[in-house]
Short mmCIF file of the C-alpha atoms (twelve columns), coordinates in Angstrom:
data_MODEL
# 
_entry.id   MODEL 
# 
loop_
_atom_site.group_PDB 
_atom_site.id 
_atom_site.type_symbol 
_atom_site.label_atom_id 
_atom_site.label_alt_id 
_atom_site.label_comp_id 
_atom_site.label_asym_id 
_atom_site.label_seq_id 
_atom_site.Cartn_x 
_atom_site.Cartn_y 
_atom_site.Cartn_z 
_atom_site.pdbx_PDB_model_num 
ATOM 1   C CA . UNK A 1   -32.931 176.227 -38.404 1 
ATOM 2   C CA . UNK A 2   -32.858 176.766 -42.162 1 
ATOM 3   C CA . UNK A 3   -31.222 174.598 -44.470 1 
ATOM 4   C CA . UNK A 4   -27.335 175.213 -45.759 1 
ATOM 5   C CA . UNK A 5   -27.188 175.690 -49.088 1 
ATOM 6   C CA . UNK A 6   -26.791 172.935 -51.421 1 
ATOM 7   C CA . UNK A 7   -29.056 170.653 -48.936 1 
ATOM 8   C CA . UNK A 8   -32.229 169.507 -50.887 1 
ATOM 9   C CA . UNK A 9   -35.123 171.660 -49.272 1 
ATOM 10  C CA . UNK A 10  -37.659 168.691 -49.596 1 
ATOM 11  C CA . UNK A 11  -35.685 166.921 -47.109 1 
ATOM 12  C CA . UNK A 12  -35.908 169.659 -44.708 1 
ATOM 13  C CA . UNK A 13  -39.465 169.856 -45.027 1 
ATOM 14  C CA . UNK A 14  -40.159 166.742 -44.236 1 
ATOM 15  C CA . UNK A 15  -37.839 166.886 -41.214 1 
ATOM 16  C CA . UNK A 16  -39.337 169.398 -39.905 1 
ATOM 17  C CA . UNK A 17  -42.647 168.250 -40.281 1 
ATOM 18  C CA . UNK A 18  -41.317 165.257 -38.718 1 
ATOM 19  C CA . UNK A 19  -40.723 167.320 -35.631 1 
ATOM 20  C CA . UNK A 20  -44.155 169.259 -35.034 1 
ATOM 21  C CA . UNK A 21  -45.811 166.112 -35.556 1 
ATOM 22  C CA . UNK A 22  -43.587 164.200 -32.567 1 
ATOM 23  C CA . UNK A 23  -44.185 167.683 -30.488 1 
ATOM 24  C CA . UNK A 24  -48.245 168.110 -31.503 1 
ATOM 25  C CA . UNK A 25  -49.434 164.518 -30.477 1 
ATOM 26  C CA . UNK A 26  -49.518 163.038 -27.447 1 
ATOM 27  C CA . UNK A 27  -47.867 159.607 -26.005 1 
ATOM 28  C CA . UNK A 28  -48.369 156.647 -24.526 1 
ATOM 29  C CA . UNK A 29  -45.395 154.679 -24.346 1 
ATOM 30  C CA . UNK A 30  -41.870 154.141 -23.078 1 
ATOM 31  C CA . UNK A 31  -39.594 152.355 -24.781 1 
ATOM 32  C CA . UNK A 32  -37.227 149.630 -23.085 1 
ATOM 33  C CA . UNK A 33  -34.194 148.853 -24.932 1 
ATOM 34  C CA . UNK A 34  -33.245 145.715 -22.647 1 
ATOM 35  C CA . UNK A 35  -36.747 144.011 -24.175 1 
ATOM 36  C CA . UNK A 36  -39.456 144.099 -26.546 1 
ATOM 37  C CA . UNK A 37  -42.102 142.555 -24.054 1 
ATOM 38  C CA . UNK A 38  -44.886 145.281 -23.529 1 
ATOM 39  C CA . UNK A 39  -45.602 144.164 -19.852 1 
ATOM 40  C CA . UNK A 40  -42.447 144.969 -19.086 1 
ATOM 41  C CA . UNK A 41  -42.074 147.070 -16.236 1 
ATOM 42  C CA . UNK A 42  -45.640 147.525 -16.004 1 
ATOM 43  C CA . UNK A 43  -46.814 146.120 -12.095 1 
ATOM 44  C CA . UNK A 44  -45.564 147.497 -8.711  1 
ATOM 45  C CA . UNK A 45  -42.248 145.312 -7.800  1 
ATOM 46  C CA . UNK A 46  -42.217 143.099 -4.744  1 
ATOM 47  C CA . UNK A 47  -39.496 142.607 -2.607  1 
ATOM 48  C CA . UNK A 48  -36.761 145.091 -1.529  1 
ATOM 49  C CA . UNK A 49  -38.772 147.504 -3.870  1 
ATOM 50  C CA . UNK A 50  -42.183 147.305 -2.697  1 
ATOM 51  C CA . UNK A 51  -43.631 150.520 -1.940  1 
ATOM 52  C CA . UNK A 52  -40.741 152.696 -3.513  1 
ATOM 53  C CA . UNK A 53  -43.154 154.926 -5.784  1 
ATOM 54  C CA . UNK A 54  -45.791 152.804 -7.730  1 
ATOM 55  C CA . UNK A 55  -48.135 153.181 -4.858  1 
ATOM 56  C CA . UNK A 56  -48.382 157.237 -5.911  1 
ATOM 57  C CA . UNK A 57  -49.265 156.857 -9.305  1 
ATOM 58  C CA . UNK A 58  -53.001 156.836 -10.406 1 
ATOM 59  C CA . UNK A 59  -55.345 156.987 -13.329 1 
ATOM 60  C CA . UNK A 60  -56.527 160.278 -14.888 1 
ATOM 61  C CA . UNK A 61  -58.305 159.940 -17.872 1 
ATOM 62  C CA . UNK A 62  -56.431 157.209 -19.309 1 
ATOM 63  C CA . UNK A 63  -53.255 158.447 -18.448 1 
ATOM 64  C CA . UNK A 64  -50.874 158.789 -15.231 1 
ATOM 65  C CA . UNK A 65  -50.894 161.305 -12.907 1 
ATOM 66  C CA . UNK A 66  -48.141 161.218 -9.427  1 
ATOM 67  C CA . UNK A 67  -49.826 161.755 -5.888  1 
ATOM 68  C CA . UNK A 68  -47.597 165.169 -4.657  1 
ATOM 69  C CA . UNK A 69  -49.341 165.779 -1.553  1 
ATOM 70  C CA . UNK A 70  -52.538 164.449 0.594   1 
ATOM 71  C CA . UNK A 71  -54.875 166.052 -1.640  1 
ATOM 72  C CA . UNK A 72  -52.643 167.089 -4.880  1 
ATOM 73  C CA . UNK A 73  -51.713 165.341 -7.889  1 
ATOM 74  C CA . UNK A 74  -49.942 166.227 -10.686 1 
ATOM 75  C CA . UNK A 75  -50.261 164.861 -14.790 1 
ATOM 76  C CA . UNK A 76  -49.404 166.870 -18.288 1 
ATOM 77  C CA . UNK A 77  -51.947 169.908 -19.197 1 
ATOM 78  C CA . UNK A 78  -52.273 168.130 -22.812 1 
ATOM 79  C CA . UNK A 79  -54.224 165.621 -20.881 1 
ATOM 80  C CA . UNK A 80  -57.038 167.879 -20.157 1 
ATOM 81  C CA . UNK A 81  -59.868 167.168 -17.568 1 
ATOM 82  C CA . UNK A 82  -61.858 169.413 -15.990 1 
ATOM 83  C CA . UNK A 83  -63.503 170.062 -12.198 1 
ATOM 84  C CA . UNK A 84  -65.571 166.848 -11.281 1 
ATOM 85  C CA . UNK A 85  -63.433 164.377 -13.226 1 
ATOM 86  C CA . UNK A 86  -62.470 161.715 -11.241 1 
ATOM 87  C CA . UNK A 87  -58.556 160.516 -10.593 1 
ATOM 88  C CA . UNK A 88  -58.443 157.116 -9.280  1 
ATOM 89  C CA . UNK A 89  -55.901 155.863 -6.631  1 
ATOM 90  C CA . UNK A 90  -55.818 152.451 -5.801  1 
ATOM 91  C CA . UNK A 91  -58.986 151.283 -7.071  1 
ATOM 92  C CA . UNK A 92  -60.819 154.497 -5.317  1 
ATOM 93  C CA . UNK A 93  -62.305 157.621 -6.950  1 
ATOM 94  C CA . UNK A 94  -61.180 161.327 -6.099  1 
ATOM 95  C CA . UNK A 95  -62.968 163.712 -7.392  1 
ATOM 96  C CA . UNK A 96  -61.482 166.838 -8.842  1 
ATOM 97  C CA . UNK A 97  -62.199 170.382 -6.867  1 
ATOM 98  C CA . UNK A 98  -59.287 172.761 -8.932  1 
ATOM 99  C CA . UNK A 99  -56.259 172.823 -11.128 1 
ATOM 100 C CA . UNK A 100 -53.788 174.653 -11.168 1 
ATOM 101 C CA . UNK A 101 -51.903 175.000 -14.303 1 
ATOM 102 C CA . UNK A 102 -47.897 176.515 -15.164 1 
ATOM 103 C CA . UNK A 103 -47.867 178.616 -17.586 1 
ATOM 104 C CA . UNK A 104 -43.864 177.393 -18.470 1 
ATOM 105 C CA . UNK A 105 -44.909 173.910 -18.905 1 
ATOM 106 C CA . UNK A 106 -47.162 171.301 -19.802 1 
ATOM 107 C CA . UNK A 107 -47.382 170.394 -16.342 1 
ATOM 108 C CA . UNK A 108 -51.246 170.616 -14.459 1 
ATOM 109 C CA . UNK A 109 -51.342 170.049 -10.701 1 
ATOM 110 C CA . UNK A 110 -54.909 169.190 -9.772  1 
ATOM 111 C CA . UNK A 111 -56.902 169.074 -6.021  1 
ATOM 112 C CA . UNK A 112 -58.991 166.515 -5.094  1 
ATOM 113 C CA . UNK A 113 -61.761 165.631 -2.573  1 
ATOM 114 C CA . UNK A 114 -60.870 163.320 -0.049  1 
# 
């Protein structure tokens, strides 16, 4: 959107700057406003709660990824990877056979061996 008139056209600038900068580079973080701790919320619960979820996340490259099927999981395209790389599921290594990208989002689903 272009600035009204009158509006000071540095400020918009750096606005928008602002903007493609917070859409261009990738994140690692969520932010909790009940704490500033940063283990917070970062172990499987216990209890009641056990197995509601944590147990289908893994590693890929640093990041998440969420088990959707026996042999699918799915993580952001900005990611990357490629065939071979290995996603790791509680403590064990899958290695990658395809992925399967959407072209409407960032989102990569990728198959694994095993």
């Amino acid at each position: 959107m272009l600035p009204r008139q009158g509006r000071s056209n540095g400020r918009f600038w750096v606005s928008a700057v602002a903007a493609l900068l917070t859409m261009a580079l990738p994140a690692k973080s969520v932010v909790f406003l009940s704490t500033d701790d940063p283990d917070f919320n970062t172990t499987p619960p216990t209890g009641d709660l056990r197995d509601s979820g944590w147990q289908w996340q893994g590693n890929w490259r640093g990041f998440g990824g969420t088990v959707i099927a026996p042999n699918l999981f799915l993580t952001a395209q900005h990611v990357g990877g490629a065939v071979g790389d290995v996603f790791v599921l509680e403590g064990r290594p899958y290695p990658t056979l395809a992925s399967f990208a959407d072209p409407q989002s960032d989102l990569m689903i990728w198959k694994v061996c095993g």
